[in-house]
C-alpha positions as CSV (number, residue, x, y, z in Angstrom):
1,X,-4.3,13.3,-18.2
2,X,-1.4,14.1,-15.9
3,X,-2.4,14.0,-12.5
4,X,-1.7,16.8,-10.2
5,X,-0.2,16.6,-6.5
6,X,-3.1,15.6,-4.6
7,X,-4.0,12.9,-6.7
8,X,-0.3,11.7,-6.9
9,X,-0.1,11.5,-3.1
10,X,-3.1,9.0,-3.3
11,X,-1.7,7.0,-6.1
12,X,1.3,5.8,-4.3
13,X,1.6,2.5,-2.9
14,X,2.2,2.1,0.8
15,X,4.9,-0.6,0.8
16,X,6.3,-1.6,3.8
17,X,9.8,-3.5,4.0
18,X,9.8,-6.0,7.0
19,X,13.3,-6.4,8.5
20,X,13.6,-9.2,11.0
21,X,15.6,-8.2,13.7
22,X,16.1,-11.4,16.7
23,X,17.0,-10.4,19.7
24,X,20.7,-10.9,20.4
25,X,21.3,-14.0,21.9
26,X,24.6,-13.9,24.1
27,X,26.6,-16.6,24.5
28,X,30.4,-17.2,26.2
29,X,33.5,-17.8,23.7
30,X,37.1,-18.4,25.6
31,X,36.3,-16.8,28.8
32,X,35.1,-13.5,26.9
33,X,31.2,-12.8,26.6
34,X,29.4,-11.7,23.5
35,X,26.8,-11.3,21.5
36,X,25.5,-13.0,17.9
37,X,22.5,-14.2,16.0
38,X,22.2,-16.9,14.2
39,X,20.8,-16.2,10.7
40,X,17.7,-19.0,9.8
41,X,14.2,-19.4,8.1
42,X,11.6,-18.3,10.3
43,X,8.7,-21.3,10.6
44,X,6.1,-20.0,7.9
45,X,3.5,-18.9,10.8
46,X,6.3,-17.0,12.6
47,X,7.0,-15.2,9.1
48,X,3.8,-14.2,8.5
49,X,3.2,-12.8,12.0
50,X,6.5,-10.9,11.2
51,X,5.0,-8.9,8.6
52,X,1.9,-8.6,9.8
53,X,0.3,-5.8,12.5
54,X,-2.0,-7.3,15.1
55,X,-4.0,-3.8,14.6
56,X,-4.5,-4.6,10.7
57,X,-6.7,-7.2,9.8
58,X,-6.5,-6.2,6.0
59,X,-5.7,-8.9,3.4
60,X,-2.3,-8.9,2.2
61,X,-0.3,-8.6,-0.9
62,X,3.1,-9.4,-0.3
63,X,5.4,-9.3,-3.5
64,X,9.6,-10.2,-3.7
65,X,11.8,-8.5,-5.5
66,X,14.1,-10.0,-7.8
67,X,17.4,-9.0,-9.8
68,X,15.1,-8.2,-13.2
69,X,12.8,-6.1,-11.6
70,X,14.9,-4.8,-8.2
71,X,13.7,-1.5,-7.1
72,X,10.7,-1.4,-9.3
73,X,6.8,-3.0,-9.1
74,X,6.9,-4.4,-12.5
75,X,5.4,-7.5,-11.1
76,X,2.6,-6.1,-9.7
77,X,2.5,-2.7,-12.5
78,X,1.4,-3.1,-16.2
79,X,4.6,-1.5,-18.2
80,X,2.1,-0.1,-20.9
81,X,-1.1,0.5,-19.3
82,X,-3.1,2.2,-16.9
83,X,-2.5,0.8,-13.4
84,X,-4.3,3.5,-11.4
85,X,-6.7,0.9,-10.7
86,X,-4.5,-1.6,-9.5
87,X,-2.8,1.4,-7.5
88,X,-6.6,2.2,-5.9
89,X,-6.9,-1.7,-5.2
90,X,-3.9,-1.5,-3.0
91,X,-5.2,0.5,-0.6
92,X,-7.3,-2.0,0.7
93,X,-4.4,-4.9,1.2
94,X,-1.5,-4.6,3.6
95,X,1.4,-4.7,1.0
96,X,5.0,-6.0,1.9
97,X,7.9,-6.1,-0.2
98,X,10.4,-8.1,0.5
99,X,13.8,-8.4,-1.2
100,X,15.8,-10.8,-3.9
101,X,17.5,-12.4,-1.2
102,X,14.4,-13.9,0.2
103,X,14.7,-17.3,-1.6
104,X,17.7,-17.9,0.2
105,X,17.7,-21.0,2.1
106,X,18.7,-19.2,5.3
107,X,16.2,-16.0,4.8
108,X,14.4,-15.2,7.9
109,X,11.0,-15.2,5.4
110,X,11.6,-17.7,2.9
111,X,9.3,-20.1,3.9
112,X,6.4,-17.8,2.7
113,X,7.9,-18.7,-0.6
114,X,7.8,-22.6,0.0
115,X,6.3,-23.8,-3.5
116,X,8.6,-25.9,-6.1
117,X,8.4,-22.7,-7.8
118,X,7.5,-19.7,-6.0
119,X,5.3,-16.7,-6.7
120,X,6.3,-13.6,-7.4
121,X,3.6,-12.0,-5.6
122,X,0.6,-13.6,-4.0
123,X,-2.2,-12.2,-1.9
124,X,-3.8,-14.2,1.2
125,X,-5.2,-13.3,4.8
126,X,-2.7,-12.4,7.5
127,X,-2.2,-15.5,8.7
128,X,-1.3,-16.9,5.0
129,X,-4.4,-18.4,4.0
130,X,-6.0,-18.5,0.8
131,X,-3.1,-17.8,-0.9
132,X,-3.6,-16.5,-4.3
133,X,-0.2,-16.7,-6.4
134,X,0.6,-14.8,-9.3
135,X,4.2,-15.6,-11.3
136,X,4.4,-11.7,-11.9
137,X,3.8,-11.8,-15.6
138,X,0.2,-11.8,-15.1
139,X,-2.2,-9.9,-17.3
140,X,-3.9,-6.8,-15.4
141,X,-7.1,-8.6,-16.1
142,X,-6.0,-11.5,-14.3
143,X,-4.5,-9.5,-11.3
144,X,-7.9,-7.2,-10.7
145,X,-9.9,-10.2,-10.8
146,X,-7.8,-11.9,-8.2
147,X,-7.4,-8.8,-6.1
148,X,-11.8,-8.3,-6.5
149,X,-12.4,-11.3,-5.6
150,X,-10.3,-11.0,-2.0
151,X,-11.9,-7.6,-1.7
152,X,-15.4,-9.1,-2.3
153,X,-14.8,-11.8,0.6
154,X,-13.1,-9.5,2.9
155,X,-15.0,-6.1,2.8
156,X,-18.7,-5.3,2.9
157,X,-19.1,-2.8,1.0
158,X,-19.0,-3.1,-3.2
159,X,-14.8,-2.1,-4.0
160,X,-16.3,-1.1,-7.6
161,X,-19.0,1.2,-7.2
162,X,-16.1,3.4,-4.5
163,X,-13.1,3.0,-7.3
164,X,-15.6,4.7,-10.1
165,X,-16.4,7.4,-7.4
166,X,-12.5,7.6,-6.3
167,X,-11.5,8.1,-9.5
168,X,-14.3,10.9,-10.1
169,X,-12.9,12.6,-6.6
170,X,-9.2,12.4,-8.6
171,X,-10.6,14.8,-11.2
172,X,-11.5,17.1,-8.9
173,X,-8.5,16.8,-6.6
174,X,-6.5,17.5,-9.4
175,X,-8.9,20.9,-10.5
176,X,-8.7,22.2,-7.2
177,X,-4.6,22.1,-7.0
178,X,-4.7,23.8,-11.0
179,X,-7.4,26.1,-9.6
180,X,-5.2,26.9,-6.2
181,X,-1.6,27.3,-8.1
182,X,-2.9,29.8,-10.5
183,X,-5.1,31.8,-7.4
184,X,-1.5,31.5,-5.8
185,X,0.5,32.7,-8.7
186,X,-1.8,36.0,-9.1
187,X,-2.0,36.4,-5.5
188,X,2.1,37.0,-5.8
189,X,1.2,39.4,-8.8
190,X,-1.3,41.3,-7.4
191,X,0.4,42.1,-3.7
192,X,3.6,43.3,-5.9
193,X,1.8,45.4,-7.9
194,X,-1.0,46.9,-5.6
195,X,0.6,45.9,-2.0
196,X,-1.9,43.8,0.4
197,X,-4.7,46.2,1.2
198,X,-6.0,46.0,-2.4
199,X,-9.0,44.5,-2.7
200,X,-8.0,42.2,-5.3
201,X,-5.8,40.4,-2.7
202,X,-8.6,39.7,-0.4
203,X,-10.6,39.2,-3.5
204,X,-8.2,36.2,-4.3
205,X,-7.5,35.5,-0.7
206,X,-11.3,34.4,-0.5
207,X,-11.3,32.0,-3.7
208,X,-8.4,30.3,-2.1
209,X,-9.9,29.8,1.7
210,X,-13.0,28.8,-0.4
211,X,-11.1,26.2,-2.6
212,X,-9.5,24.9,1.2
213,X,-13.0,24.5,2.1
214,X,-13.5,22.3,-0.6
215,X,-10.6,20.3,0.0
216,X,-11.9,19.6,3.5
217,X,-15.0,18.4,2.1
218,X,-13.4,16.3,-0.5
219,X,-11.5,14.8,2.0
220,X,-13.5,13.9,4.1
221,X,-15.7,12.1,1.3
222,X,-12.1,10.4,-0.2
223,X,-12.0,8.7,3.9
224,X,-15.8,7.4,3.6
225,X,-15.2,6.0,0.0
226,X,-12.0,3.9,1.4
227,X,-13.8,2.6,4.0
228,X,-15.7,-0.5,2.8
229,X,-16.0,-2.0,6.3
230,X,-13.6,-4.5,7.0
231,X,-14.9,-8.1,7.8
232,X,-12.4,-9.6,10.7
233,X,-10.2,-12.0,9.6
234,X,-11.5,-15.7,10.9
235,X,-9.6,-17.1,13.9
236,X,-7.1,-20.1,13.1
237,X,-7.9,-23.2,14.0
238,X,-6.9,-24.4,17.5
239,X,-4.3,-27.1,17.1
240,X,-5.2,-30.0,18.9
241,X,-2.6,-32.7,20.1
242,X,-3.1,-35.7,19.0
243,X,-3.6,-38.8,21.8
């Protein structure tokens, strides 16, 4: 089934694309003064508070590109099947992409990627615990699994039972925009042919407002159905010095 606008809009991943930006640090060369930064990896907890937002406290999924799969989510999106799932899933994880350059030794974020041989995604808490890596080949089975089960520990309410409801709430997203085009389309017709004091334009004009009506509702049941009640993310541990 091809999905209409509405239900596009909701099946889009919100990626966001950290850029670390130091301040400039200024410094005197022959007399003249200027400015430059000095390119380095971030320490890993530095990193992570880079691409994090102290106001979200959701789980993350943080994948890197590389020069296979560059401007694409192949490593994260099944080629040949459905991933409105994993889409749905998503929505409940703050995801960053990073870029292929990351694995440079000299990458502001690299040292999120410190294993021998590094993930191409992996999910974890904001402060990069329990860090669940995936090479990016991964079956879809394995990758909702892994994605539930960060869902299960971090949310209270049952991610299942709101996809299967979500996905019911796509349907009818996508039969009130068919339903709204074609009320549109013979709205045009009719206020050509009998001008817009005919009663089949405030006819039409009244299945439209009622379809909006709808909409509102439906939206307002999509926001409940997202929200599964987020369970804070624990403190880290204070670091004490040894003696």
């Amino acid at each position: 089934m091809r999905r209409r606008e509405t239900a596009k809009r909701l099946l889009e991943i919100d990626w966001l694309l950290p850029v670390y930006a130091p301040d400039l640090e200024r410094k005197v060369e022959r007399g003249r003064t200027t400015t430059a930064t000095a390119l380095e990896a971030l320490p890993r907890s530095r990193a992570f508070a880079e691409i994090t937002d102290p106001d979200d406290d959701r789980p993350l999924l943080v994948l890197r590109e590389c020069t296979q799969c560059k401007g694409s989510d192949a490593a994260l999106l099944s080629r040949k099947l459905d991933n409105e799932l994993t889409v749905l899933m998503t929505r409940w994880f703050r995801c960053v992409k990073l870029p292929t350059d990351v694995l440079e030794q000299d990458h502001p974020f690299r040292k999120l990627f410190e294993d021998e041989h590094p993930p191409h995604l992996f999910l974890c808490d904001k402060f990069g615990r329990n860090v669940i890596a995936l090479d990016g080949n991964q079956s879809q089975t394995l990758l909702w699994k892994q994605m539930r089960k960060v869902l299960e520990e971090r949310y209270k309410k049952d991610a299942d039972r709101a996809l299967k409801e979500i996905r019911k709430l796509l349907n009818y997203y996508d039969l009130l925009d068919i339903r709204r085009d074609d009320y549109l389309s013979r709205l045009d017709d009719v206020l050509l042919k009998y001008g817009p004091k005919s009663s089949k334009v405030r006819s039409l004009q009244r299945k439209i407002d009622k379809l909006d009506k709808d909409r509102a509702e439906a939206d307002a049941r999509k926001d409940k159905l997202f929200d599964l009640g987020l369970i804070p993310t624990p403190p880290l541990e204070p670091v004490v010095d040894a003696k």
